[in-house]
N, C-alpha and C positions, 0 to 999 in steps of 0.2 A: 794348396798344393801339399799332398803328403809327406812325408818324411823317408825318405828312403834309408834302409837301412844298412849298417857301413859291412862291407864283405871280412867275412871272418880267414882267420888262418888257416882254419882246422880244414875249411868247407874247398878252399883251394887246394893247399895238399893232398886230403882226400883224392878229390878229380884230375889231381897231376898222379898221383899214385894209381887211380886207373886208365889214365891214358897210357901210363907206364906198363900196367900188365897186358896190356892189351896190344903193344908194340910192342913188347915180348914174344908175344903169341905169336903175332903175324910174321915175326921175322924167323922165328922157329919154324915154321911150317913156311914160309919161303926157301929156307934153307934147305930143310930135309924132303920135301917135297919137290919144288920147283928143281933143287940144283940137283939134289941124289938119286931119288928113285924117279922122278917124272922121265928123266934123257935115257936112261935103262929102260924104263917101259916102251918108250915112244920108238927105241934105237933095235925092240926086239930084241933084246939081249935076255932080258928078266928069264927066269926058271919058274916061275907061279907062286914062289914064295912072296917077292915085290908085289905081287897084286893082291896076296892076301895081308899083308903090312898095311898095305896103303891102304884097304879096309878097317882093318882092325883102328889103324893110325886116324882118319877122318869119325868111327864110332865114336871115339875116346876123346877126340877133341870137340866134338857136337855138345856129349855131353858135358866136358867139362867149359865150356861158353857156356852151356843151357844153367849151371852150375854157379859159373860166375855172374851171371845176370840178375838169378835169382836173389844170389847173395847181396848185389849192390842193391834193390827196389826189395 
């Protein structure tokens, strides 16, 4: 039977620290999105600045996930 080997410290922290950024993100963008600009866009209120935010805002977050992925693998 093998030996398995004992789980390190470093290797856990690591993966609590990105579960961490990562439930960062998503709560940021439930916030700003789902609570602020989504009931505006949806309530017809926006002026067309909200929908080009909310553009620009999901560009910028693709890349920086596509950014954070890279970095972790």
């Amino acid at each position: 039977m093998p030996r398995r080997l004992p789980i390190k410290a470093e290797r856990v922290v690591g993966n609590l620290f990105i579960i961490l950024v990562f439930g960062t993100l998503v709560y940021v963008y439930f916030a700003s999105v789902c609570v602020v600009l989504g009931p505006r866009i949806a309530s017809g209120t926006s002026n067309g600045i909200q929908e080009i935010t909310l553009a620009f805002y999901h560009f910028f977050l693709m890349m920086l996930l596509w950014s954070l992925v890279q970095t972790i693998f």
